[in-house]
C-alpha positions as CSV (number, residue, x, y, z in Angstrom):
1,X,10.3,-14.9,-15.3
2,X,7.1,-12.3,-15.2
3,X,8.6,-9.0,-16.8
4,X,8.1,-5.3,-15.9
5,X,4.5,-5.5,-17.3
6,X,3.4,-8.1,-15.7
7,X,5.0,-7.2,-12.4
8,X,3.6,-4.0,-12.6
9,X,-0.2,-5.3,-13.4
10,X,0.3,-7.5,-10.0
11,X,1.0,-4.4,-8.3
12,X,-2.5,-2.6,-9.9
13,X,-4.4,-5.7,-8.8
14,X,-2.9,-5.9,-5.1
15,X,-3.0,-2.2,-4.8
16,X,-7.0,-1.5,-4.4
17,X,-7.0,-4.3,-1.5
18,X,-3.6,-3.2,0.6
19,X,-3.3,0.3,0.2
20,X,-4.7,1.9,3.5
21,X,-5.2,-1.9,5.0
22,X,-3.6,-3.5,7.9
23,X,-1.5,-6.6,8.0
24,X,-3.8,-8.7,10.6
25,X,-1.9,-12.0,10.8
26,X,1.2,-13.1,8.6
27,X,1.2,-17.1,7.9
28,X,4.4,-18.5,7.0
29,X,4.6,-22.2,5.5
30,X,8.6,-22.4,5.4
31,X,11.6,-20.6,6.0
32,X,12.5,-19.6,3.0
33,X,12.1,-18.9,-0.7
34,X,15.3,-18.4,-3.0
35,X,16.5,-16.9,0.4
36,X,15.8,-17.1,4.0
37,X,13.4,-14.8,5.2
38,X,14.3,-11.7,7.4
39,X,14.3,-12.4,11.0
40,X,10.9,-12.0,12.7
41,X,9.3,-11.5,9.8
42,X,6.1,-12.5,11.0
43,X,6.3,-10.2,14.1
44,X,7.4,-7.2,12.1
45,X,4.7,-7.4,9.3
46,X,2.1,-8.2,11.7
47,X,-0.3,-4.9,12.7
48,X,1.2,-2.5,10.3
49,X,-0.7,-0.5,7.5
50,X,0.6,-0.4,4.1
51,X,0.9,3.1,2.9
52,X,1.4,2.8,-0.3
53,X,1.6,-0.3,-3.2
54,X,5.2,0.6,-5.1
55,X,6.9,-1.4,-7.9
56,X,10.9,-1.0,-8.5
57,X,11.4,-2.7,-11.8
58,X,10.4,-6.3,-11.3
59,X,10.3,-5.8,-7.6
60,X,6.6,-5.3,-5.8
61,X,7.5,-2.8,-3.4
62,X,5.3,-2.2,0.2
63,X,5.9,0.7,1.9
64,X,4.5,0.2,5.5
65,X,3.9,2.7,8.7
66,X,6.4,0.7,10.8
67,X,9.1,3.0,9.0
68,X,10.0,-0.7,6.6
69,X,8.9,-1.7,3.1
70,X,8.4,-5.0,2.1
71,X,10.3,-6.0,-1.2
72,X,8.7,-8.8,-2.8
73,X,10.1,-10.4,-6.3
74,X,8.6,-13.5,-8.2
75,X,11.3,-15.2,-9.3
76,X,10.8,-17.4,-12.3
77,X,7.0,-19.3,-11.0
78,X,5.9,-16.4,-8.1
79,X,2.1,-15.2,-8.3
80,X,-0.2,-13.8,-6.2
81,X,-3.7,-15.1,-5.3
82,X,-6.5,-12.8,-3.7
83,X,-9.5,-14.5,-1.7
84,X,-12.5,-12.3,-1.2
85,X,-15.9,-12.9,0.2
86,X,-16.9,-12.6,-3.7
87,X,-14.3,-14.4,-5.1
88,X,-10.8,-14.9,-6.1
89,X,-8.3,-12.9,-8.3
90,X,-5.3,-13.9,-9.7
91,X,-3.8,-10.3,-10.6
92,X,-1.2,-9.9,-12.8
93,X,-1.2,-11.2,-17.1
94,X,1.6,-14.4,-17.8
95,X,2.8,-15.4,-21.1
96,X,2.9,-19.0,-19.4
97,X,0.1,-19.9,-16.9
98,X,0.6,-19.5,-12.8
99,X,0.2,-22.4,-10.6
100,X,-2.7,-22.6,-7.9
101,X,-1.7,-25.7,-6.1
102,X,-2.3,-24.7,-2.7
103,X,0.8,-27.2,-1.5
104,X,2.9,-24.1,-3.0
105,X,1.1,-21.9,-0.9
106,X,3.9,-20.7,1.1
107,X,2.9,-17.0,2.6
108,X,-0.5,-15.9,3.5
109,X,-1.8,-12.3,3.9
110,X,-4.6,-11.3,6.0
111,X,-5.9,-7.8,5.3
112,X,-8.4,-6.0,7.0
113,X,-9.1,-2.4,5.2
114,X,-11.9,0.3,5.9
115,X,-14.3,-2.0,4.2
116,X,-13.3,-5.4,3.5
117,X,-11.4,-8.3,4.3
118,X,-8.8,-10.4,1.7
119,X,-6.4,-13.4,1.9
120,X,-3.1,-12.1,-0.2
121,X,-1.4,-15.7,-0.9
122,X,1.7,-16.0,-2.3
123,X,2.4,-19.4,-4.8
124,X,5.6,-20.2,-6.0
125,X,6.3,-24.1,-6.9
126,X,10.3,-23.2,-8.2
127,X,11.0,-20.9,-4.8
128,X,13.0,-18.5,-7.3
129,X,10.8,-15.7,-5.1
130,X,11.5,-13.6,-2.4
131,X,10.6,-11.6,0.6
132,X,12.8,-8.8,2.7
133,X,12.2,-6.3,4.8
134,X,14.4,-2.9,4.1
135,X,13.9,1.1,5.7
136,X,12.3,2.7,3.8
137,X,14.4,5.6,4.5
138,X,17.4,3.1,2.8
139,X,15.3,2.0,0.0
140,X,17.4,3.4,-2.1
141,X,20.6,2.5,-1.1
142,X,19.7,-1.3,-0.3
143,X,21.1,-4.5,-1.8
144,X,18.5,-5.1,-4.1
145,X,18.5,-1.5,-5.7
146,X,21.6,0.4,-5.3
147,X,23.1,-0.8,-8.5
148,X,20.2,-0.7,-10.6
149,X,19.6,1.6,-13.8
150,X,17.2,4.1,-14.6
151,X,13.2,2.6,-15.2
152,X,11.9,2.2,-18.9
153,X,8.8,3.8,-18.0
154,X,9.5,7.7,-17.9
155,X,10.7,10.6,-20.0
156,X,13.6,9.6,-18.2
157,X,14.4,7.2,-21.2
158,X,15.1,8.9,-24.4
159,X,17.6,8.7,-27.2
160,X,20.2,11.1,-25.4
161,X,19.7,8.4,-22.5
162,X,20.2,5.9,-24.4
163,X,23.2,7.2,-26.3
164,X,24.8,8.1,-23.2
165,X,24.5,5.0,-21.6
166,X,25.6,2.7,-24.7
167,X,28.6,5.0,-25.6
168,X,31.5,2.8,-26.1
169,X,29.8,-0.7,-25.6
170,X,31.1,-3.7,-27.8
171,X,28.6,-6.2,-26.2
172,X,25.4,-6.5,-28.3
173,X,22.4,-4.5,-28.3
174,X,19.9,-6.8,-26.5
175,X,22.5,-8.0,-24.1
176,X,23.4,-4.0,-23.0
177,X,19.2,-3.4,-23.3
178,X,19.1,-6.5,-21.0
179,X,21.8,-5.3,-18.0
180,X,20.0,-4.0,-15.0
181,X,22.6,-1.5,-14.7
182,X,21.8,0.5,-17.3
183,X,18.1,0.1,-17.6
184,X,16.0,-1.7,-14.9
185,X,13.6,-3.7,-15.8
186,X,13.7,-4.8,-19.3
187,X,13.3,-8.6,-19.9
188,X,13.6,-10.9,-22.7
189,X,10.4,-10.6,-24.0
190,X,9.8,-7.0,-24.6
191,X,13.6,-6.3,-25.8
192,X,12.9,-9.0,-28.3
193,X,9.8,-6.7,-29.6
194,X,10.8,-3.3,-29.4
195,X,14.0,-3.9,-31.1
196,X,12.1,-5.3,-33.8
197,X,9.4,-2.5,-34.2
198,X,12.9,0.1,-34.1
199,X,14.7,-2.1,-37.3
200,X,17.6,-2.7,-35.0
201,X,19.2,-5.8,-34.9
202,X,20.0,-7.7,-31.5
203,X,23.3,-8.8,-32.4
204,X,24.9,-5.4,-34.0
205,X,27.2,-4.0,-31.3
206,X,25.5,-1.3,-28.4
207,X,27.8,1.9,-29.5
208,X,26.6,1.5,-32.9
209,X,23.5,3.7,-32.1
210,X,25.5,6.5,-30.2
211,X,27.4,9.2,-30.3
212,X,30.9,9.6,-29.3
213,X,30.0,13.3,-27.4
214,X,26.7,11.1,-25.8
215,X,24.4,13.0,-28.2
216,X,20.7,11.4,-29.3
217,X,20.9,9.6,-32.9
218,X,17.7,8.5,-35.0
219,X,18.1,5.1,-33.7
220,X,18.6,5.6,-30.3
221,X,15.4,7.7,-30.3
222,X,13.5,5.3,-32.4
223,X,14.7,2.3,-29.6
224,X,13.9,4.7,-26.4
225,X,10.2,5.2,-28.4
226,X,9.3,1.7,-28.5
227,X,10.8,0.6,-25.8
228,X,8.5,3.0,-24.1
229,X,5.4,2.3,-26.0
230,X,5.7,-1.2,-25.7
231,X,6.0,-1.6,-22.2
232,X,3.1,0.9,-22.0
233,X,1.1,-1.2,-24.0
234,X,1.5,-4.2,-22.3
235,X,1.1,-2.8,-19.1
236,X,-2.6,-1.0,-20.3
237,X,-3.2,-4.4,-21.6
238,X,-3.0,-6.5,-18.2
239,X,-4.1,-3.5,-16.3
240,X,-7.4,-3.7,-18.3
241,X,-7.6,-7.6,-17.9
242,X,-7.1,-7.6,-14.3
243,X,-10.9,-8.7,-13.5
244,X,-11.2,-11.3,-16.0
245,X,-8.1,-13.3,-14.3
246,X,-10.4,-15.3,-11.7
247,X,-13.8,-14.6,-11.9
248,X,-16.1,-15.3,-9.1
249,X,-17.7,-18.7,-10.6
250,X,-13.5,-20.1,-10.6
251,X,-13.1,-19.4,-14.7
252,X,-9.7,-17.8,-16.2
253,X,-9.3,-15.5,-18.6
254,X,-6.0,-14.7,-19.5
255,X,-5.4,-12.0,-21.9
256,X,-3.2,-13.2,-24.9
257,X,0.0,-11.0,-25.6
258,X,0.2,-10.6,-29.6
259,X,3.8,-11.0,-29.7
260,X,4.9,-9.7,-32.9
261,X,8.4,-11.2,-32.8
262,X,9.0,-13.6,-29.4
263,X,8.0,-17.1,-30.3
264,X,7.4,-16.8,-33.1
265,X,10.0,-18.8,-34.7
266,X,9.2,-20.2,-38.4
267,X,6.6,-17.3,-38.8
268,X,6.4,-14.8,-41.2
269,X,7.4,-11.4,-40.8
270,X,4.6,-9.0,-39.8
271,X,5.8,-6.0,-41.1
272,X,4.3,-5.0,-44.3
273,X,7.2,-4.3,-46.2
274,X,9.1,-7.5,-45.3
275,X,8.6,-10.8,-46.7
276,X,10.9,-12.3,-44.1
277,X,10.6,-15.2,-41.5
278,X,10.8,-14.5,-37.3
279,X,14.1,-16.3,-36.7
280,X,15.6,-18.0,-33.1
281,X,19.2,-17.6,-31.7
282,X,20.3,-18.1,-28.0
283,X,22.0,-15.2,-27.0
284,X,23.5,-15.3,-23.2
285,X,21.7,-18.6,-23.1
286,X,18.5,-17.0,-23.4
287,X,16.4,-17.3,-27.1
288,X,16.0,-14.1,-29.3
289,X,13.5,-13.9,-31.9
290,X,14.2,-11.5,-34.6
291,X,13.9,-10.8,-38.4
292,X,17.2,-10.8,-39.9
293,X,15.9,-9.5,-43.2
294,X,14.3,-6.0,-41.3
295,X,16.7,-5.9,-38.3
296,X,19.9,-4.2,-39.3
């Protein structure tokens, strides 16, 4: 499933091409993705201008000047595909590759902004996707949001945070890292790596880096720093890739994550003090790569 980063270099490479644009026709190939569409969805996208491009975690949200926002989410295979009179795009950096297989073509986007014209299609072949239509004025409270944690991305995540929010947890680090509740969107991926640039080990229990009185400890600042840093580096990674993804004579060019930890199973520790090797363990049925010799 495409992670914060990537989620949020989709949103930087649809931004420049909906902001300010108008919705001119809505094409809809089926009825529905992991869920039904919204009723009238066509109708109610159809003419309005999109104020403003917004992400929520992994969600893409639209905010539109019919008083609505779109909330879009990938799902496991979703991607985005943008036709131009110069070219196609496909915006957005993958660890595995997005399909183009126009039978998966299942919503079509036609924008018409000050200047130019695009065709936003959205692929999916698994339909693990989605598409509603919420008030904006009830973003906040909506199904897909009222229940979610604070974002990674802002001072809003420090140690005291962190502390605070892991303060009496038995379940283990990456799987308390990992609930939406707390923190909203942090995936497999970037857990795996910034808990192995803070030391910490995924298995060693959440309350084990807090505070009883909810008070920052060196760990729990060192985990808020890289969890920060990594996500930022990711997402100035894809954000600087975004032209390279389609070019205009049909070539890719997808920029190539240097994981330090995720799958990298067998491989040596990169650290410099560490002679140990990246090991693999399913946790929550989903694989964590770590260094057991460096990871306490």
């Amino acid at each position: 499933m495409p992670e914060l980063p990537e989620v949020e270099t989709v949103r930087r490479g649809l931004a420049p091409v909906m902001e300010d644009a108008v919705i001119e026709a809505v094409t809809q190939n089926r009825p529905d993705l992991r869920f039904p569409f919204p009723d009238k969805f066509v109708e109610r996208l159809k003419g309005a201008r999109v104020k403003h491009m917004g992400r929520r975690a992994k969600y893409l949200v639209v905010e539109l000047d019919t008083g609505e926002a779109l909330i879009m989410h990938l799902g496991m295979s979703g991607s985005f595909r943008i036709e131009l009179e110069e070219g196609n795009e496909l915006p957005g950096t993958y660890h595995h590759p997005r399909s183009e297989a126009k039978a998966h073509d299942h919503v079509v986007f036609a924008m018409k902004g000050k200047t130019a014209e695009a065709r936003i299609i959205y692929n999916d072949p698994r339909r693990f996707g989605f598409m509603d239509l919420v008030a904006t004025s009830e973003l906040s409270l909506c199904r897909h949001f009222e229940k979610m944690g604070i974002e990674p991305t802002g001072n809003e995540l420090n140690g005291e945070t962190i502390s605070r929010l892991f303060a009496g947890k038995s379940t283990p680090l990456k799987a308390a890292l990992l609930d939406q509740r707390l923190i909203a969107g942090l995936g497999n991926i970037y857990v795996c790596e910034a808990l192995w640039r803070s030391g910490l080990s995924p298995k060693r229990k959440a309350s084990t880096i807090t505070r009883k009185s909810g008070k920052a400890t060196e760990r729990s600042e060192l985990l808020a720093l890289h969890i920060r840093d990594v996500i930022a580096e990711a997402i100035e990674a894809g954000g600087s890739s975004l032209r390279d993804h389609r070019q205009t004579n049909g070539d890719l060019g997808y920029f190539q994550h240097r994981f330090s930890a995720y799958d990298r199973e067998g491989e040596a520790c990169s650290k410099v003090e560490c002679d140990g090797v990246i090991e693999r363990m399913v946790q929550s049925g989903r694989s964590t790569f770590y260094c057991a010799k460096c990871q306490r």
